[in-house]
Wavefront OBJ file of the C-alpha trace (Angstrom):
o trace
v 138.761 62.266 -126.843
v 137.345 60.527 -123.666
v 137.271 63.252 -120.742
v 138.264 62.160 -116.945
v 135.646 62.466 -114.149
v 137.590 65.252 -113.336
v 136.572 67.227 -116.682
v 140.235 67.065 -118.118
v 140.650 65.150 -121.059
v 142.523 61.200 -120.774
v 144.477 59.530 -123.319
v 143.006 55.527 -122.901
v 145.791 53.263 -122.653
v 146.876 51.192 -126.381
v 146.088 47.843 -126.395
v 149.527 47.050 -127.666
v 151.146 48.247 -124.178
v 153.562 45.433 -123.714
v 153.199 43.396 -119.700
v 155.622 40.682 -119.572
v 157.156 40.671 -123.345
v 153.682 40.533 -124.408
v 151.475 42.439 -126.124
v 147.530 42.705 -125.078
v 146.549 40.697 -127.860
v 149.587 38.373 -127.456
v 147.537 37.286 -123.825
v 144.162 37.204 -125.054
v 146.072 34.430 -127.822
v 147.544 32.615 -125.189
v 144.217 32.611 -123.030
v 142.215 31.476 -126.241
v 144.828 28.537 -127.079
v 144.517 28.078 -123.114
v 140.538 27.318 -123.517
v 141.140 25.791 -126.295
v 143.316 23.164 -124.783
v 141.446 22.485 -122.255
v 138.109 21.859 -124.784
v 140.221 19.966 -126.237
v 141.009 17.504 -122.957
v 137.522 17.662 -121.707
v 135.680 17.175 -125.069
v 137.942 13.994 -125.747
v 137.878 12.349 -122.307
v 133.895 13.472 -121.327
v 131.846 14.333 -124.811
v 129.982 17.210 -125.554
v 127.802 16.736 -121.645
v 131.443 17.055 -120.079
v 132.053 20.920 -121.687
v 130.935 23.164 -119.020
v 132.071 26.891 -117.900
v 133.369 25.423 -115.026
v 135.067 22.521 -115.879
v 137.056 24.055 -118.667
v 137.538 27.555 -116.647
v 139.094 25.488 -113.840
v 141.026 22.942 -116.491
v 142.604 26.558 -118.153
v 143.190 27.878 -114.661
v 141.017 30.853 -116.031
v 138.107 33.031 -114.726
v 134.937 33.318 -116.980
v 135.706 37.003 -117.347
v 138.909 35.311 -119.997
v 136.297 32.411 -121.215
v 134.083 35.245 -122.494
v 137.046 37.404 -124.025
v 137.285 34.363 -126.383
v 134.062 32.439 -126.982
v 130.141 33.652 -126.977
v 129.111 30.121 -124.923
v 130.473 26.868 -124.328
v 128.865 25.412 -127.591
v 130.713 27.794 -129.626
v 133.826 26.321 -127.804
v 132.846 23.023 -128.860
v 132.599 23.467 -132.234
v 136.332 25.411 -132.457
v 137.569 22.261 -130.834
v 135.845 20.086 -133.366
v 137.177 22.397 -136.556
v 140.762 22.737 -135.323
v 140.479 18.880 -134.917
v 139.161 18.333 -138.016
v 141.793 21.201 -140.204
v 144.690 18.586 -137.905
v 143.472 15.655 -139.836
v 142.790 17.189 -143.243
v 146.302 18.835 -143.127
v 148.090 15.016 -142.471
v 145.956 13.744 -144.902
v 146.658 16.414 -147.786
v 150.418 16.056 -146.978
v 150.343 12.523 -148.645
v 149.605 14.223 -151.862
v 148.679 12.071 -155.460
v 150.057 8.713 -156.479
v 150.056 7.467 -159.857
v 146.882 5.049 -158.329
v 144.365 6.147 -156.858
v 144.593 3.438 -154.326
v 147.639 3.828 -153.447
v 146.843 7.298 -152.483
v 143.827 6.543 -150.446
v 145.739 3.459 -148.784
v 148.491 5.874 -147.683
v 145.670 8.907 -146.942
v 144.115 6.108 -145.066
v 147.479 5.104 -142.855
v 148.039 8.668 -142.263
v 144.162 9.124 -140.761
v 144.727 5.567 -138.729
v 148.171 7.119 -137.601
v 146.128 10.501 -136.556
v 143.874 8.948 -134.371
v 146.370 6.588 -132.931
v 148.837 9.362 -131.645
v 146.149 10.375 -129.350
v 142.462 8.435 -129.218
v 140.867 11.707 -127.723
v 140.278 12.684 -131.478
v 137.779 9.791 -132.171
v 135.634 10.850 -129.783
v 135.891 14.433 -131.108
v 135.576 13.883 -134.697
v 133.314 10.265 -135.068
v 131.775 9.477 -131.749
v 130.744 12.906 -130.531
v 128.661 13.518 -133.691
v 126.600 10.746 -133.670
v 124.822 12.167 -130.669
v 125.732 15.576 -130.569
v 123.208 17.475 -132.966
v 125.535 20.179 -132.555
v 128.397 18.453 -133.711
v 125.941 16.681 -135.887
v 124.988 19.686 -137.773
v 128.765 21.528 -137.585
v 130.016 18.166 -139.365
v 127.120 18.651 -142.570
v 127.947 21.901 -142.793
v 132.011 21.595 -142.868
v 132.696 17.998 -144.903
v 131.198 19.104 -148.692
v 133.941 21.820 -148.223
v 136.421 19.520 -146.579
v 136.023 16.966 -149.319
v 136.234 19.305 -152.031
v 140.164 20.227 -150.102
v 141.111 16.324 -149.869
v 139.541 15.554 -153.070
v 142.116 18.423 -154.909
v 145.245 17.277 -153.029
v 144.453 13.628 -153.633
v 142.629 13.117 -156.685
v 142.687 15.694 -159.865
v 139.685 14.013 -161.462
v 137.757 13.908 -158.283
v 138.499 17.376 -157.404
v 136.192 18.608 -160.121
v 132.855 16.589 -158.823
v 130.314 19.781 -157.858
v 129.618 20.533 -154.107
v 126.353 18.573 -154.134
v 127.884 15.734 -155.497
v 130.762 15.591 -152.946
v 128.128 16.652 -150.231
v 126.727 13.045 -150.633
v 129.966 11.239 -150.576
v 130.815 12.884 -147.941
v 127.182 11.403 -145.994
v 127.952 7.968 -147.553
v 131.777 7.859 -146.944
v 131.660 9.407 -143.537
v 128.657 6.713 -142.355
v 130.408 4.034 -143.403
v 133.914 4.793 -142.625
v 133.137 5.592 -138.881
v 130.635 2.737 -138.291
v 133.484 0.490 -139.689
v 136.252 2.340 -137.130
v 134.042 2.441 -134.246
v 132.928 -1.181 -134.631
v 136.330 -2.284 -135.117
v 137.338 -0.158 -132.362
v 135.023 -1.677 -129.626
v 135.741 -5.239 -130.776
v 132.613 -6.029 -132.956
v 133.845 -6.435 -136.092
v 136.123 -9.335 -135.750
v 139.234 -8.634 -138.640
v 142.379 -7.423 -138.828
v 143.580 -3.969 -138.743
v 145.145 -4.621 -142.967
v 141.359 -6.446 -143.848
v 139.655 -3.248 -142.753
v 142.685 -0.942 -144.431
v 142.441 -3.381 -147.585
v 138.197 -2.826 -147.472
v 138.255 0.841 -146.628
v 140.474 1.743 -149.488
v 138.165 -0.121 -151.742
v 134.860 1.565 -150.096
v 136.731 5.078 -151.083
v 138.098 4.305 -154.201
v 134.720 2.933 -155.756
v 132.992 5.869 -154.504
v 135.167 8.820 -156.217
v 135.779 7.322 -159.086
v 132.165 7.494 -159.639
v 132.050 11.526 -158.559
l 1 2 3 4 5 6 7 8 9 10 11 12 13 14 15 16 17 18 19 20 21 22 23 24 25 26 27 28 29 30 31 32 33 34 35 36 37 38 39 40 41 42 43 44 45 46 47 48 49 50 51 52 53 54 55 56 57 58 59 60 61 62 63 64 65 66 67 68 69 70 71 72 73 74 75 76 77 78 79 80 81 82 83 84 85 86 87 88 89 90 91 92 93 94 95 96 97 98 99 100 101 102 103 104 105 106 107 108 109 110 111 112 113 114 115 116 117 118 119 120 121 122 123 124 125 126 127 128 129 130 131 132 133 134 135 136 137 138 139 140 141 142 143 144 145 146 147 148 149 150 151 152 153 154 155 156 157 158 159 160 161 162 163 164 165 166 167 168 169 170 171 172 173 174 175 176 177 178 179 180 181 182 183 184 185 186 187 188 189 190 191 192 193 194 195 196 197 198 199 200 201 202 203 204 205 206 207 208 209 210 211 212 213
């Protein structure tokens, strides 16, 4: 039992000591979804150079004392960001679930990723700009997407869903490469078609590549 500076033994006080209606660990929750939101703000609007301790202490209206209760450095915040992103989009695109074609499950997988991004751009920074020159994100995005696959490919397509992890690693390289050069280029205006041409092409790009897994 820890003993006072007085000699007599102290009881320390539980974490679980409510202050507020909340529990100690119910703050450090809040604090963490706190950082996490702000991460969130300044990784979309700024990129990876725009994540500092300062910028995202003052954005959560936090001291670093709470940014360190939570997260080792601000890289390791980064990459939380960029997997919470990344678990929002697989979720929507799981939800679509099979069709009796595949490409009519990619087109509508496809529409719900478009729709994703759409609701708030902030994410295509975060998920495909952000990793072509972040080696961080770089490196956090090779080490997630055979594993990510492997959860789309079972929701969306049985027969793909059985492919090994190597194999999906480097459809996951191929798909990923080409899909975001073909958003980002369409994006910034240098590839001249139509939002249903690059839909129509994209499902085709996908649907010749798993049903050779």
């Amino acid at each position: 039992m820890p003993v006072g500076v007085d000699g007599s033994s102290r009881v320390e006080k539980p974490r679980t000591k409510v202050w507020r209606g909340q529990t100690f660990d119910d703050r450090v929750l809040d604090r963490r979804q706190s950082l996490l939101r702000a991460g969130f703000e300044l990784l979309g609007d700024d990129g990876v150079s725009g994540v500092t301790m300062r910028a995202v202490c003052r954005r959560a209206e936090l001291s670093p004392r709470y940014f360190y209760e939570s997260f080792t450095n601000t890289d390791e915040l980064v990459v939380a960001v960029y997997d919470a992103c990344n678990a929002e989009l697989g979720t929507a695109i799981a939800a679509v679930g099979s069709r009796e074609e595949m490409s009519a499950t990619v087109a509508a997988a496809l529409d719900v990723a478009v729709g994703f991004f759409d609701a708030d751009t902030r994410r295509v920074r975060i998920l495909l700009r952000e990793p072509l020159t972040s080696q961080l994100l770089t490196d956090r995005r090779a080490a997630v997407l055979p594993d990510f696959l492997t959860t789309l490919a079972s929701a969306l397509s049985p027969a793909a869903s059985k492919a090994g992890r190597t194999e999906l690693a480097l459809a996951g390289s191929a798909l990923s490469g080409a899909l975001v050069s073909l958003v980002l280029d369409w994006t910034d205006g240098r590839l001249p078609v139509t939002e249903k041409q690059l839909a129509d092409y994209a499902t085709r790009l996908v649907v010749a590549t798993m049903i050779n897994l």
